[in-house]
C-alpha positions as a Python dict, from the first residue, in 0.01 Angstrom:
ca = {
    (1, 'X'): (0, 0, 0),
    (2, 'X'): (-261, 239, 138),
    (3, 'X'): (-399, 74, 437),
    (4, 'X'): (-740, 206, 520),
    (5, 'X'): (-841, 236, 879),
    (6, 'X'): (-1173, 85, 922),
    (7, 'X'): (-1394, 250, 1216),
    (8, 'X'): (-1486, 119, 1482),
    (9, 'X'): (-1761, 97, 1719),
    (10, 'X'): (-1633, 16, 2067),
    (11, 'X'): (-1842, -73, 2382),
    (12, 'X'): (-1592, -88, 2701),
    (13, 'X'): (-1769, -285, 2957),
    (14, 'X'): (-1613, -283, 3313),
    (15, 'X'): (-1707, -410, 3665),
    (16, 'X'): (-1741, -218, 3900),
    (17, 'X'): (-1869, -485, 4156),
    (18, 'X'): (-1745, -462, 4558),
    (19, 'X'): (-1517, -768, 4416),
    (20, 'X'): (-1329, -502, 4223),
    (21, 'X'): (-1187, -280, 4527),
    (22, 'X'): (-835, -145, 4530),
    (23, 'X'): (-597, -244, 4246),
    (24, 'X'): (-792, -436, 4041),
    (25, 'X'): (-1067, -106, 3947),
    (26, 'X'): (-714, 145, 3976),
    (27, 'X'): (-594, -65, 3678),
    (28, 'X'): (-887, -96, 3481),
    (29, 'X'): (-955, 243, 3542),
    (30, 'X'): (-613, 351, 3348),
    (31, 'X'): (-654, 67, 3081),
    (32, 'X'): (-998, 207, 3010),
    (33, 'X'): (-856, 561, 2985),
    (34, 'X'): (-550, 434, 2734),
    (35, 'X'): (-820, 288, 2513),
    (36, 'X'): (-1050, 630, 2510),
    (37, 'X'): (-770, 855, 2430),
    (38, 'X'): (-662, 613, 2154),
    (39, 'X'): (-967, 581, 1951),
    (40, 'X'): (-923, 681, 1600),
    (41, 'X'): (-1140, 1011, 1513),
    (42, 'X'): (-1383, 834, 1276),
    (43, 'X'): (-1445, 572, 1573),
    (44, 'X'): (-1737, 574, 1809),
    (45, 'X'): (-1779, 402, 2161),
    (46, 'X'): (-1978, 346, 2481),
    (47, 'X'): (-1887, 324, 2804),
    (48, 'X'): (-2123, 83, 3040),
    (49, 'X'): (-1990, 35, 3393),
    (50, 'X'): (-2173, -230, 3555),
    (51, 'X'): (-2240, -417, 3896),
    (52, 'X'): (-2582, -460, 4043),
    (53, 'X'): (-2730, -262, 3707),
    (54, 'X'): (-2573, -136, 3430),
    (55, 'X'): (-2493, 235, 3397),
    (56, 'X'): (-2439, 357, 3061),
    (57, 'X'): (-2266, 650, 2994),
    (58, 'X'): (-2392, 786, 2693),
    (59, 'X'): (-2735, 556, 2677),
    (60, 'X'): (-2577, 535, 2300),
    (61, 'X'): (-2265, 494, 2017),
    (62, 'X'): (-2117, 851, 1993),
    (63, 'X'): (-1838, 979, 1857),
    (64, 'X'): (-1475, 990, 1986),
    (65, 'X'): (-1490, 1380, 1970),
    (66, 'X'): (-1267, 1551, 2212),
    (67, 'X'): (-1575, 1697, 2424),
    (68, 'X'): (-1702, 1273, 2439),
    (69, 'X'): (-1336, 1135, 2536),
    (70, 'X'): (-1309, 1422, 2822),
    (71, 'X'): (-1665, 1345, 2972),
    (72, 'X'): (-1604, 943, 2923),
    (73, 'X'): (-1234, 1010, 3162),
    (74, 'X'): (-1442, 1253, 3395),
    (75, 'X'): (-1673, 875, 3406),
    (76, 'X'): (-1424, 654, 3432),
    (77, 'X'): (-1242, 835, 3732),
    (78, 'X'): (-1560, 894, 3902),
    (79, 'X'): (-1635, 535, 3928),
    (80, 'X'): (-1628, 317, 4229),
    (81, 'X'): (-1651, -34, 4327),
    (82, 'X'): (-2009, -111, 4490),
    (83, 'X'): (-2240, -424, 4466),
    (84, 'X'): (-2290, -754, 4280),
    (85, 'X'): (-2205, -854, 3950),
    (86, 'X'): (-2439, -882, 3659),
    (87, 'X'): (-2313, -982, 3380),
    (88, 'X'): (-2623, -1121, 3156),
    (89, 'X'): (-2760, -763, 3152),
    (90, 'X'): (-2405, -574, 3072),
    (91, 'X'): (-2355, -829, 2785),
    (92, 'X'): (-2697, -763, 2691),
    (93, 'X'): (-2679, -369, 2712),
    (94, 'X'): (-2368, -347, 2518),
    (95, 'X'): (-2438, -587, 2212),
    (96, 'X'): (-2780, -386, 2173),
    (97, 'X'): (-2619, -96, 2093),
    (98, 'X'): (-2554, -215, 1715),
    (99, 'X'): (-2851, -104, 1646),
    (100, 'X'): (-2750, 144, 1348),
    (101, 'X'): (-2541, 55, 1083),
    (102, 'X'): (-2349, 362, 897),
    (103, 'X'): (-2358, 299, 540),
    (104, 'X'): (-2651, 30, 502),
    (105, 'X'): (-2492, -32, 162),
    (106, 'X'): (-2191, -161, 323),
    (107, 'X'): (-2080, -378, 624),
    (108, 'X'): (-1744, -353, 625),
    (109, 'X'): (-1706, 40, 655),
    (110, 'X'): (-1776, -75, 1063),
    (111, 'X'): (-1662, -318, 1293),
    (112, 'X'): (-1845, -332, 1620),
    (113, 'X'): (-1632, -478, 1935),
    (114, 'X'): (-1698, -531, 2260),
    (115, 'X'): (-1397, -484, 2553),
    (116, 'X'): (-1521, -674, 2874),
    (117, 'X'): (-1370, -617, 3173),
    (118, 'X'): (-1460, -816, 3510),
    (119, 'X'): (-1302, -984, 3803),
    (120, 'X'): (-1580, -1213, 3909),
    (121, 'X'): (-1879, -1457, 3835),
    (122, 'X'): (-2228, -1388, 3741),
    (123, 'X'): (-2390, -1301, 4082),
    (124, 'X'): (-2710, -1082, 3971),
    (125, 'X'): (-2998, -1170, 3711),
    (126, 'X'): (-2886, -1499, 3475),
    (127, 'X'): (-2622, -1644, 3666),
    (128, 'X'): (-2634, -1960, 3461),
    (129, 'X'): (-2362, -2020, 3223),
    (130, 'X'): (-2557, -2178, 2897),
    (131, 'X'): (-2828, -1888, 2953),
    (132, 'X'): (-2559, -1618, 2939),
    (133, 'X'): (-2418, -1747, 2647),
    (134, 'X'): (-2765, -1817, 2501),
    (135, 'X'): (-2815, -1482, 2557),
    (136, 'X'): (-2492, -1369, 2384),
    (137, 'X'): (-2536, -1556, 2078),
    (138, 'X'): (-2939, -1464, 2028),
    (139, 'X'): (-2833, -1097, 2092),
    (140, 'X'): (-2553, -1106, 1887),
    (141, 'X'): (-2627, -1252, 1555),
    (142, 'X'): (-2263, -1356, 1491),
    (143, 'X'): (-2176, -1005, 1375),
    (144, 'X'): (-1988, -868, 1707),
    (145, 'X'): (-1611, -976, 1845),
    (146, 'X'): (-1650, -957, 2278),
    (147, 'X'): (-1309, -997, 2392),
    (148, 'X'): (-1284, -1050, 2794),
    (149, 'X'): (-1030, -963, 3042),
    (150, 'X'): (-1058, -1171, 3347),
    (151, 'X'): (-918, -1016, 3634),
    (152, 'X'): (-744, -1172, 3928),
    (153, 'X'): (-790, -1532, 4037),
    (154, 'X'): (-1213, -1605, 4109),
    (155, 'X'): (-1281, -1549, 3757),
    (156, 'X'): (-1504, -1761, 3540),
    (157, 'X'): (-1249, -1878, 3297),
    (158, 'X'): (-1523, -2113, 3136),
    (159, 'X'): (-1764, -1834, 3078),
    (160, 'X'): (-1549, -1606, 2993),
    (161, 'X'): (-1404, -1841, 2714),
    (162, 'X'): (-1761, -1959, 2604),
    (163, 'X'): (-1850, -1621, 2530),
    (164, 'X'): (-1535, -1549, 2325),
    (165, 'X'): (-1561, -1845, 2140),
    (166, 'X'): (-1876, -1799, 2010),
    (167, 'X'): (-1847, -1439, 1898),
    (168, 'X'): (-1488, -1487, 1717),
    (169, 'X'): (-1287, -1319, 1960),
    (170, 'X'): (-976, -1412, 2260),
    (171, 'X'): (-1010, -1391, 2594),
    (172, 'X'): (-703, -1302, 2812),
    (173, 'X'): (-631, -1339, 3200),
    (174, 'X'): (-486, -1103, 3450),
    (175, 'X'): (-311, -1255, 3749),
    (176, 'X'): (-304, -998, 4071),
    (177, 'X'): (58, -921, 3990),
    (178, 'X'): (33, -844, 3634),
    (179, 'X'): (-57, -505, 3469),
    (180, 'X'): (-393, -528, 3328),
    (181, 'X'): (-294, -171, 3211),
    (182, 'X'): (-35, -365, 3002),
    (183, 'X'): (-264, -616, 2884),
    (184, 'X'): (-562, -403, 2721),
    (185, 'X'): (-348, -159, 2618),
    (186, 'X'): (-107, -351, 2423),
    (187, 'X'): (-462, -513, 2270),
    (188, 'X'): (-627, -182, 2169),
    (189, 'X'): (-295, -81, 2000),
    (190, 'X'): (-328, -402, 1762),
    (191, 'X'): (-709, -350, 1655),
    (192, 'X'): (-691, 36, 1661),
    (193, 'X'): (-583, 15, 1300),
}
């Protein structure tokens, strides 16, 4: 059988938080870079790097044209780890970009996911766990996966896990000697298609 690739809309959220310094950034650097080079052509995707505010890098959804991946690495190895970690407003940011849908006559020509990267807990703006989620689920309107990568061992396993329960998705940890390269990599490979 014919299998149809659906496209995708892909926000890659990373921290880039003083907590992040050395390896941890390094490797989500590279994963981030594995999962821009492997978007399908009919995909489109945002980059928001985030620690005491959230930087996008587009401001919007655009689309996985050669010219977008090459700015989105030139991004991604310009950034560096500064700050505190606010992850209300990064959660926020990226679930309002589903603002547009392609083909109004259809939802299923687009899936809209969310790859969060972080290391730490909530430090800037909403640092209460029930708001965050609040947040998430208000913002959300039960149409968006947000799968989380925790990073390293201060992590907030609980919010992390709230949050992916309540959009339908799976969070995953990375321990300092693991490959978080290995990790979101081997993920983006199963929902590229």
């Amino acid at each position: 059988e014919d299998k149809k690739i659906v496209s995708k809309d892909v926000a890659f959220v990373l921290d880039t938080s003083g907590s992040m310094a050395g390896k941890k950034l390094e490797q989500a650097k590279k994963a981030l870079q594995f999962c821009v080079e492997n978007l399908n052509d009919g995909d489109r995707f945002e980059i928001l790097r985030f620690s005491t505010e959230v930087e996008p890098l587009f401001d919007k959804l655009v689309a996985a044209t050669k010219q977008n991946r090459s700015k989105a690495n030139e991004f991604i190895e310009g950034l560096k780890p500064i700050g505190g970690t606010a992850i209300d407003d990064a959660l926020k940011k990226a679930l309002g970009l589903k603002s547009e849908i392609r083909n109004p006559k259809s939802e299923i020509d687009c899936v809209f996911v969310v790859i969060f990267l972080t290391d730490g807990k909530p430090t800037i703006g909403t640092t209460d766990e029930a708001q965050i989620v609040a947040g998430v689920k208000k913002a959300n309107e039960g149409r968006t996966r947000v799968f989380c990568f925790g990073i390293g061992t201060d992590v907030n396993t609980h919010l992390l896990d709230k949050i992916t329960e309540e959009t339908r998705a799976v969070s995953q940890y990375v321990f300092p000697e693991e490959d978080l390269e290995v990790k979101v990599s081997n993920f983006f490979s199963k929902i590229k298609e």
